[in-house]
C-alpha positions in Angstrom: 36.5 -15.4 21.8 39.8 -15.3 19.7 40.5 -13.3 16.9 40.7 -16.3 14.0 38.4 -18.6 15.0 35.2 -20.2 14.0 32.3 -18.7 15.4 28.6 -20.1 16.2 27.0 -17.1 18.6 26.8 -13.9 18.9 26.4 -12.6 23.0 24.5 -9.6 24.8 26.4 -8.3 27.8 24.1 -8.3 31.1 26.4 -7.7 33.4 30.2 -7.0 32.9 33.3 -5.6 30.8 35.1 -6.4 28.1 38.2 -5.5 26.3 38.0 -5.7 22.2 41.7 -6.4 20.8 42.9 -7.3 17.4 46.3 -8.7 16.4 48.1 -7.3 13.3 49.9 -9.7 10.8 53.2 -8.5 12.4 51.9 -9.5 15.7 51.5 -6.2 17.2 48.1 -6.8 19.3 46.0 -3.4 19.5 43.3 -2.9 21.9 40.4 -1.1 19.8 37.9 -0.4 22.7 35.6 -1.6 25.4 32.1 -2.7 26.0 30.1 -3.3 28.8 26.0 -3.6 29.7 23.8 -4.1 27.5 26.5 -4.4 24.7 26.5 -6.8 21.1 30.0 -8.7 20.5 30.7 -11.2 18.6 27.8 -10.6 15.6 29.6 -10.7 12.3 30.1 -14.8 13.2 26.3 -15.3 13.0 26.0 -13.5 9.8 28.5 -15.5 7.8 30.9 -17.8 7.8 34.1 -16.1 7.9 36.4 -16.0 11.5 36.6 -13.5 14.3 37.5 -10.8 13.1 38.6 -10.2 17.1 39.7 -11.0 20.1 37.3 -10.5 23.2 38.5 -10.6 26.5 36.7 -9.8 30.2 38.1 -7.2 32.1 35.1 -8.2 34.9 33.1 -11.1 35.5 30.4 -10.7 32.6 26.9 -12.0 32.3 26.1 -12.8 28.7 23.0 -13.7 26.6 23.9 -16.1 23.8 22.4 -16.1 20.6 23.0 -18.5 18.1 23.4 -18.6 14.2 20.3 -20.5 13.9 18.3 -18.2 16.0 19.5 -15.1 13.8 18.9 -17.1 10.7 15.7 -17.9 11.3 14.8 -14.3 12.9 15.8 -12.9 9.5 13.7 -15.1 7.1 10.4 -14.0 8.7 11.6 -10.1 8.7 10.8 -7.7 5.8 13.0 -8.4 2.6 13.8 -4.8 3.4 15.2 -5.2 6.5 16.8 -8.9 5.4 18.9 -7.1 2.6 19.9 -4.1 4.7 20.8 -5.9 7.8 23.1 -8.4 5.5 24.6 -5.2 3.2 25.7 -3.1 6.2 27.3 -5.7 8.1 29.2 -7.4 5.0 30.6 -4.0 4.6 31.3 -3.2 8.0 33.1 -6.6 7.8 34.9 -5.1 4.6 36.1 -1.9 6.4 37.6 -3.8 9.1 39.5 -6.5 6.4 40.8 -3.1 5.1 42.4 -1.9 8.0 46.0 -1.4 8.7 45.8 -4.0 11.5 44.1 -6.8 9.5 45.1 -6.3 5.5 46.3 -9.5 4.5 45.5 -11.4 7.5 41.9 -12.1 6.8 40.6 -13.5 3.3 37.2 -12.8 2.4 34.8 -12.6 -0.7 34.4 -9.0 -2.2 31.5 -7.3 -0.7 30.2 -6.7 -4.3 29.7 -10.1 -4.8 28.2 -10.2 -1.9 25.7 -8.0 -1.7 24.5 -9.0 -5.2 24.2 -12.3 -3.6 21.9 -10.9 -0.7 19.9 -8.9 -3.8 19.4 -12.3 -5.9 18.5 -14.2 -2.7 14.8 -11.8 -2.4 12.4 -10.3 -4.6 13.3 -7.3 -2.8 14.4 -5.2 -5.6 11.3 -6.0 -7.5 9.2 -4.8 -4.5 11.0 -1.6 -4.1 10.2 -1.3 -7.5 6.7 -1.5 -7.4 6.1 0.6 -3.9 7.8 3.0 -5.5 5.9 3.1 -8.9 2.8 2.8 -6.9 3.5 5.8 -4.8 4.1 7.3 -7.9 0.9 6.3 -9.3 -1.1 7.3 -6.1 0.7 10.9 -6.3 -0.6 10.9 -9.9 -4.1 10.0 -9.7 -3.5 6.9 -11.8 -5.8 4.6 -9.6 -9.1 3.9 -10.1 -11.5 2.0 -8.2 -13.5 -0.3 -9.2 -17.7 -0.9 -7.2 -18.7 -4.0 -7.2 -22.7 -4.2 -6.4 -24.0 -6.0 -2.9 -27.4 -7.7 -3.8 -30.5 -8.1 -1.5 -31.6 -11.9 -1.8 -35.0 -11.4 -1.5 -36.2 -7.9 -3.1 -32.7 -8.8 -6.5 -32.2 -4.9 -5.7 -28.7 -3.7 -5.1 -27.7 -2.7 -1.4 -24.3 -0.8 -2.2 -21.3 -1.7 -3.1 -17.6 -2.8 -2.4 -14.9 -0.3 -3.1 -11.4 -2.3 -4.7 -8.6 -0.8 -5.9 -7.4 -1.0 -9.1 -3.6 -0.4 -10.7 -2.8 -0.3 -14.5 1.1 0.5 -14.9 1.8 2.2 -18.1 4.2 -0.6 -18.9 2.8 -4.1 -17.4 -0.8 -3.1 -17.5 -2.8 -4.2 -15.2 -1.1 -5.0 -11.7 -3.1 -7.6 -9.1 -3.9 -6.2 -5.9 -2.6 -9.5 -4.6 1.0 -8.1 -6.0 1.0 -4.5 -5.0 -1.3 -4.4 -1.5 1.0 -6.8 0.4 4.0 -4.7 -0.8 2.0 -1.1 -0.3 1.3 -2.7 4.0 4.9 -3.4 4.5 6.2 -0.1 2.9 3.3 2.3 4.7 1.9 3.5 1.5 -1.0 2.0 2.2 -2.1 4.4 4.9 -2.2 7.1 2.1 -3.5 4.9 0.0 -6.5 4.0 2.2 -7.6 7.8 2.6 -7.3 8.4 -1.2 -9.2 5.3 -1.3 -12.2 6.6 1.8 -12.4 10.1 -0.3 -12.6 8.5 -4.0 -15.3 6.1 -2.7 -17.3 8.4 -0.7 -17.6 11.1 -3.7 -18.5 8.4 -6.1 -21.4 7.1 -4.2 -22.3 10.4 -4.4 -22.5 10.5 -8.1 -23.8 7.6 -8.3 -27.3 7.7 -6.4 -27.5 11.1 -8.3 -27.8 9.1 -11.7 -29.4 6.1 -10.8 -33.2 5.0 -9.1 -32.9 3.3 -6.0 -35.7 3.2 -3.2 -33.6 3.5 0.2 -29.9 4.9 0.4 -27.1 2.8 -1.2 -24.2 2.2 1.0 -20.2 1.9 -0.2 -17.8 -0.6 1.3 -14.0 0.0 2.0 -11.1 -2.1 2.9 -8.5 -0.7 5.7 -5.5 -2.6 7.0 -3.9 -2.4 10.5 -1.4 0.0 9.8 -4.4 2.7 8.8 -6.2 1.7 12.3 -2.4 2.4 14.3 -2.9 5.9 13.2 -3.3 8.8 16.1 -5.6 10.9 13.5 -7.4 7.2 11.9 -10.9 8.3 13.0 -10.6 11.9 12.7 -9.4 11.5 8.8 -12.6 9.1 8.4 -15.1 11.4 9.8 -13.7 14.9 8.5 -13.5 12.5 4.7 -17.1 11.7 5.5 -18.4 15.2 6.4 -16.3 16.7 3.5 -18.0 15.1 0.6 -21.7 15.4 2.1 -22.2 11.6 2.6 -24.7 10.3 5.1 -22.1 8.1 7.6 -25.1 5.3 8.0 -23.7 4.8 3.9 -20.1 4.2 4.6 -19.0 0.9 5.9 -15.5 -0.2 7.6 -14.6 -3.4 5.5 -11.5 -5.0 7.6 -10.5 -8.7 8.3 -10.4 -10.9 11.5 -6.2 -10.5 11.3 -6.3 -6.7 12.2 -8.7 -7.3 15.5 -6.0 -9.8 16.4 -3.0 -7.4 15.8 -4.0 -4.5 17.2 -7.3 -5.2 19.2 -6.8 -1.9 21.5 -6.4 -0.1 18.5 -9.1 -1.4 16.4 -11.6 -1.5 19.7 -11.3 2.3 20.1 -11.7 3.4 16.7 -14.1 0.9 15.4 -16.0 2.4 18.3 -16.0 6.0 17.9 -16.9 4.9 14.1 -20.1 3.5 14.9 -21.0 5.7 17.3 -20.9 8.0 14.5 -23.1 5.7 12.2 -20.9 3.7 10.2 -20.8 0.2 9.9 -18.4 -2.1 10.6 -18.0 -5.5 8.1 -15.5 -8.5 9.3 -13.9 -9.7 5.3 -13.1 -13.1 4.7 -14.9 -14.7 8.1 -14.0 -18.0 9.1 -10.3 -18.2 7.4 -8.9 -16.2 10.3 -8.3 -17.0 14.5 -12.1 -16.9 14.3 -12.2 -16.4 17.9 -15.9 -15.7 18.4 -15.2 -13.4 21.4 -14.1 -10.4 19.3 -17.7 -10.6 17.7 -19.0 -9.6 21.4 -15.8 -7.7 21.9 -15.7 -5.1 19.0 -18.8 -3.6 17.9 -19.3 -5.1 14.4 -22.6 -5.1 12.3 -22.0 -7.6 9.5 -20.4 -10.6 8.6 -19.0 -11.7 4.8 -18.3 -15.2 4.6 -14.9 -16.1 2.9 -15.6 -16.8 -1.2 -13.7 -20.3 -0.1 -16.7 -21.9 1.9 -19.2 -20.9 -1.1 -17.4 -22.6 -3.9 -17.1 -25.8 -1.8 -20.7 -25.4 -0.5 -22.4 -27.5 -3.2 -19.8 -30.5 -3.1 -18.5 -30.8 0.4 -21.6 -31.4 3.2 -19.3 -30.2 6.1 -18.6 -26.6 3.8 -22.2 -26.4 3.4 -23.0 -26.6 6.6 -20.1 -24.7 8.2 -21.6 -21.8 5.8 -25.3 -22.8 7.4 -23.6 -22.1 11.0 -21.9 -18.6 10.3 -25.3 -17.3 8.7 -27.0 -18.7 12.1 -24.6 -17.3 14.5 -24.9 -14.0 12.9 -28.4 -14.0 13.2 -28.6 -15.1 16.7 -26.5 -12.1 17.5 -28.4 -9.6 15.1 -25.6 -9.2 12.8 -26.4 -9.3 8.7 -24.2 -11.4 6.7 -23.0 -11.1 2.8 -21.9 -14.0 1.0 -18.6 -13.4 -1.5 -18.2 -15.2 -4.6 -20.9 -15.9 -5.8 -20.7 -17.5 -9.4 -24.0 -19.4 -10.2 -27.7 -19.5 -9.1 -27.8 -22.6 -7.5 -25.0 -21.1 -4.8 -27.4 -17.7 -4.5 -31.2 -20.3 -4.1 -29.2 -22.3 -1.4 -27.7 -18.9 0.2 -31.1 -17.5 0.8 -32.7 -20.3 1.6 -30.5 -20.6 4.2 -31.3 -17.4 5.7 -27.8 -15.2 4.2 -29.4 -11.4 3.7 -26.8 -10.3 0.6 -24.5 -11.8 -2.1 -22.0 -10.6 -4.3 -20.3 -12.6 -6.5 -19.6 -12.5 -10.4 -22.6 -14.1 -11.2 -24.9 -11.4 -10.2 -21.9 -8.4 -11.4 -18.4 -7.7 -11.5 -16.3 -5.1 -10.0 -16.9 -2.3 -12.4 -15.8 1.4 -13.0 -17.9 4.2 -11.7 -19.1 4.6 -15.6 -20.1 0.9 -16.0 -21.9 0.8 -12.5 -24.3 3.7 -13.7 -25.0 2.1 -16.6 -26.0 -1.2 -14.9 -27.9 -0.1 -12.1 -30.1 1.4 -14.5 -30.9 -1.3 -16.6 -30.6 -3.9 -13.3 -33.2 -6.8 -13.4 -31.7 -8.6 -9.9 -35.1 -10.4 -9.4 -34.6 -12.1 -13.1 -31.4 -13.1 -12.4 -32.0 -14.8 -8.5 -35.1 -16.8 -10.4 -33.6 -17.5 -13.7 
């Protein structure tokens, strides 16, 4: 490659050397070092579209691997926005330094790396998601989350079963943040590891409180979601059980909540923890069922206990046949291998009569109750009529 030209690839060297030289505006030609094996040259011309900045030149036959601006290009649009606007700052000013140089000032033109990095900024909403990981982090540090229980209902006794744990975020400034917002940003910044154990303890200690207030006739059992990142941790199942054992709670009342996505990322992972967790008693629910790879070999594979059909297939239920019966098949398959199954989303009566009727063990939904803080689920439990409202 020459020093001045258009560029379209960048190369690895596999075998071979090469001699990196650069020509001054006075046409003094200065050799700035070698490379060899296993070496990058050429990568500034698949970041932008300025010239070489160099010359490159073999000193032995060389071996190269090409890659091309498009590959690059597209590479960087699926990576974090972390990673896109840190990749693109450091090589625009590493593109800067060498403009500045004795050897090339006034030889090369290029746009002011200000610009350009604002450019790369305005391009994401990456300064938006810093943001908010870092006011989360702040938030978690502060004990300025809550979580919200929202109660699991037995179809054919109306009493409640347990609950699901969700977490709940209102900034001092926006108010109330989704966890559709701050959970995707939380997985890809690692907070949500911590986040997930704050979460384990909070929701273990509450259920605690709770049976102490309210009547129930067998043990009520609490729900919580973990991502993949929390099951790629060394100490994963030790932090669960020591959580469990520290706040007195029966394991048999803690259940695993995670989605068909994790057993697909990290399936030696999530096989040997989800086992030593049930081997200590807890139970393991699959989230959002059928809107994954739903390969039905990881329900023989892992060791899971309960299925909870995706909220999707039960709004569509009572206007699309094939909904309605895909629903009928996942309660049938988890019967046929001894697993329970919870319905989600369940907004109306007629949704709950068909559910049981088709054999589904538990609902939750908003028609039977809403998420609700630890206060507000006391209350409730104690004045709950399920029965009235599954016969209404």
């Amino acid at each position: 490659m020459r020093q001045g030209d258009k560029g379209e690839c960048a190369y690895i060297i596999e075998e071979g050397q090469v001699e990196i030289l650069i020509k001054s505006p006075g046409g003094v030609t200065q050799s700035v070092g070698t490379r060899g094996a296993g070496a990058l040259i050429g990568e500034m011309a698949i970041v932008d579209d300025a010239p070489r900045v160099a010359t490159v030149k073999a000193l032995l036959d060389c071996k190269m691997l090409e890659i091309t601006r498009d590959d690059y290009a597209q590479r960087l649009k699926t990576s974090d926005p972390v990673i896109q606007m840190i990749t693109q700052v450091i090589l625009t000013r590493y593109r800067d330094t060498l403009t500045r140089s004795d050897i090339l000032r006034e030889s090369l033109t290029y746009p002011p790396p200000e610009a350009l990095e604002r450019n790369f900024t305005a391009q994401t909403d990456i300064v938006e998601s810093v943001k908010i990981g870092n006011e989360f982090k702040e938030a978690l540090e502060n004990n300025a989350l809550e979580l919200y229980y929202q109660p699991i209902v037995d179809l054919k006794s109306g009493k409640v079963s347990g609950f699901e744990a969700l977490m709940r975020w209102t900034h001092p400034v926006h108010g109330f943040i989704s966890p559709g917002v701050f959970i995707p940003i939380i997985e890809k910044n690692g907070m949500i590891v911590e986040a997930s154990k704050w979460a384990l303890r909070e929701a273990c200690s509450a259920l605690k409180r709770i049976e102490s207030q309210v009547k129930s006739d067998k043990p009520l059992y609490m729900s919580v979601n973990f991502s993949s990142h929390d099951f790629t941790q060394e100490n994963f199942v030790t932090n669960v059980l020591e959580t469990i054992k520290t706040t007195k709670v029966n394991p048999q009342q803690i259940k695993l909540e995670i989605t068909e996505r994790l057993l697909i990322q990290e399936p030696d992972c999530a096989k040997a923890a989800l086992t030593a967790c049930k081997d200590a008693g807890i139970g393991i629910f699959i989230d959002d069922f059928g809107t994954g790879y739903s390969s039905l070999s990881y329900l023989y594979y892992f060791p899971i206990d309960t299925l909870k059909i995706d909220q999707s297939f039960i709004r569509a239920m009572q206007r699309e046949d094939r909904s309605r019966e895909l629903v009928k098949s996942i309660i049938g398959l988890g019967k046929s291998l001894n697993l329970c199954i919870v319905a989600e989303g369940v907004e109306t009566l007629e949704e709950a009569v068909i559910l049981r009727d088709m054999g589904c063990d538990t609902v939750q939904g908003f028609y039977l109750a809403r998420p609700l803080p630890e206060k507000d689920v006391i209350q409730t439990l104690n004045h709950w009529d399920g029965q009235k409202k599954l016969s209404a």
